[in-house]
N, C-alpha and C positions, 0 to 999 in steps of 0.2 A: 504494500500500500504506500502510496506518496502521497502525501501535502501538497495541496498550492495555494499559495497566497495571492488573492485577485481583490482589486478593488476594496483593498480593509477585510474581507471575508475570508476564511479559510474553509476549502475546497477538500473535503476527502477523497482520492481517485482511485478506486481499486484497479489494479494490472494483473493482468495473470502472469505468472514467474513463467509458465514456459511459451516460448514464443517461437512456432516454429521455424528453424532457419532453412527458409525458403529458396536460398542457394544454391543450400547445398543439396537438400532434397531434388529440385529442378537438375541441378550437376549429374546425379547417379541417376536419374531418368532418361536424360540427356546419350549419357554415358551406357542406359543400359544394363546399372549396376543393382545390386541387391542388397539392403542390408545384411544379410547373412554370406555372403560371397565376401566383402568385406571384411567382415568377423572373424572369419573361417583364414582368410589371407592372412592377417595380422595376429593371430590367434589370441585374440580377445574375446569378450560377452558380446552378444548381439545386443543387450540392454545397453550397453556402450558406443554401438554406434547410432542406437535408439536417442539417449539422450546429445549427441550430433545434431542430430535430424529438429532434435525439439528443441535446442541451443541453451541447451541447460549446460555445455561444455562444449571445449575441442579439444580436438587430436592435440599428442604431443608433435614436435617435429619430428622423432622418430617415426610415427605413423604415418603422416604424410609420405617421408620419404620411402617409406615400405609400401605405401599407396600407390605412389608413382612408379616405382620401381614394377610391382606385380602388376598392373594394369596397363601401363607404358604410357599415363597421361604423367604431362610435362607438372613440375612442383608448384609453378604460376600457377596455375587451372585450377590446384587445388585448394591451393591458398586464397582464391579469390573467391571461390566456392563461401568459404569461411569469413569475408568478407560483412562487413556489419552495417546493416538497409538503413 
């Protein structure tokens, strides 16, 4: 939840903490990829590339680089994926 102060009043705004990062989801759509093909790559949780997808986190750069590496998309790509709207 956040405050705003408008006009002398204070405003309560509720936000939903997860927000999905529509990125990078559109990226592996794009791309053809699967959460679990991911997962399975990097040999993580699919609940890890889940919270990715919903931008409650990112990759470390070691993943990425392992991203790129197993899929043969360039580390720009992905990084921008990760990119914040």
């Amino acid at each position: 939840m956040y405050w705003l102060w408008t006009k002398g009043c204070v405003i309560l705004i509720k936000i939903k903490p997860e927000v999905e990062n529509r990125l990078f989801v559109k990226f592996l759509k794009t791309k053809s990829i699967k959460q679990v093909q991911i997962a399975k790559a990097l040999d993580i949780s699919q609940q890890l590339v889940s919270k990715w997808c919903k931008g409650k986190c990112e990759p470390s750069l070691n993943a990425i680089i392992k991203m790129s590496e197993t899929f043969g998309i360039p580390i720009e790509e992905i990084v921008l994926a990760f990119k914040k709207n």
